[in-house]
C-alpha positions in Angstrom: 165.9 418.1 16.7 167.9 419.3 13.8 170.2 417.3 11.9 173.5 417.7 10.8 175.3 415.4 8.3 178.7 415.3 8.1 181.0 415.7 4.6 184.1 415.0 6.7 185.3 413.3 9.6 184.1 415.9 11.9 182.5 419.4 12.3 183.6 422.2 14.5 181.1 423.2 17.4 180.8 426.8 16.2 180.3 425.9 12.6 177.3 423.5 13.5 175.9 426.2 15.3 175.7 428.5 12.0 174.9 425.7 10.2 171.7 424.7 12.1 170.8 428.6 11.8 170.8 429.0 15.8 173.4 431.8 15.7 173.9 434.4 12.5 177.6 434.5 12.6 181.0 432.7 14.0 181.6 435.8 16.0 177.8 435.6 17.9 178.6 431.4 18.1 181.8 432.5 19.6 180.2 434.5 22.2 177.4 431.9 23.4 180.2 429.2 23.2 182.4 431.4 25.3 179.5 432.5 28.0 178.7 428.8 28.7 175.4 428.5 26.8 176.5 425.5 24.8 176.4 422.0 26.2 177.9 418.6 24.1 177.1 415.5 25.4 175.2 417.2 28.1 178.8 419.1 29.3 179.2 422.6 29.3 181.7 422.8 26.3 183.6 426.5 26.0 185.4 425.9 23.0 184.5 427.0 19.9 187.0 424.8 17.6 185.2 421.4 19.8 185.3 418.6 16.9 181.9 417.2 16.7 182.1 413.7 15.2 179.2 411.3 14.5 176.7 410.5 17.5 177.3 413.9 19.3 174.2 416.1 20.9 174.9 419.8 21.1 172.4 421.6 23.1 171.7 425.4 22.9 168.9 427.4 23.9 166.6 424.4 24.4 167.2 422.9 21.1 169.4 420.3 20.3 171.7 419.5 16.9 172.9 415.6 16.2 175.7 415.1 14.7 175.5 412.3 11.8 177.8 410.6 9.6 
């Protein structure tokens, strides 16, 4: 499971998705988010601006990202 640590309050679901290095730009996070690939909290989420805050579990393409403060 990767980790994600947060320098803010919060990070946006396609950002932690470039982050973690499962998708190579906003515009291919966009798409997946979009299509219904993407679950947070184990809910299909279909925005791409979803704030992420401390505790989440985003899910994509059988690997999973926590969100940590």
């Amino acid at each position: 499971m990767e980790v994600i640590k947060l320098r803010d309050d919060f990070i946006k679901l396609g950002q932690a998705l470039k982050a973690a290095g499962y998708v190579e730009s906003g515009v291919d996070a966009k798409f997946e988010i979009q299509d219904g690939n993407v679950l947070v909290n184990g809910e299909v989420e279909v925005r791409r601006g979803r704030k992420l805050y401390d505790g989440d579990i985003v899910e994509f393409d059988n690997q999973k990202i926590k969100i940590e403060k």
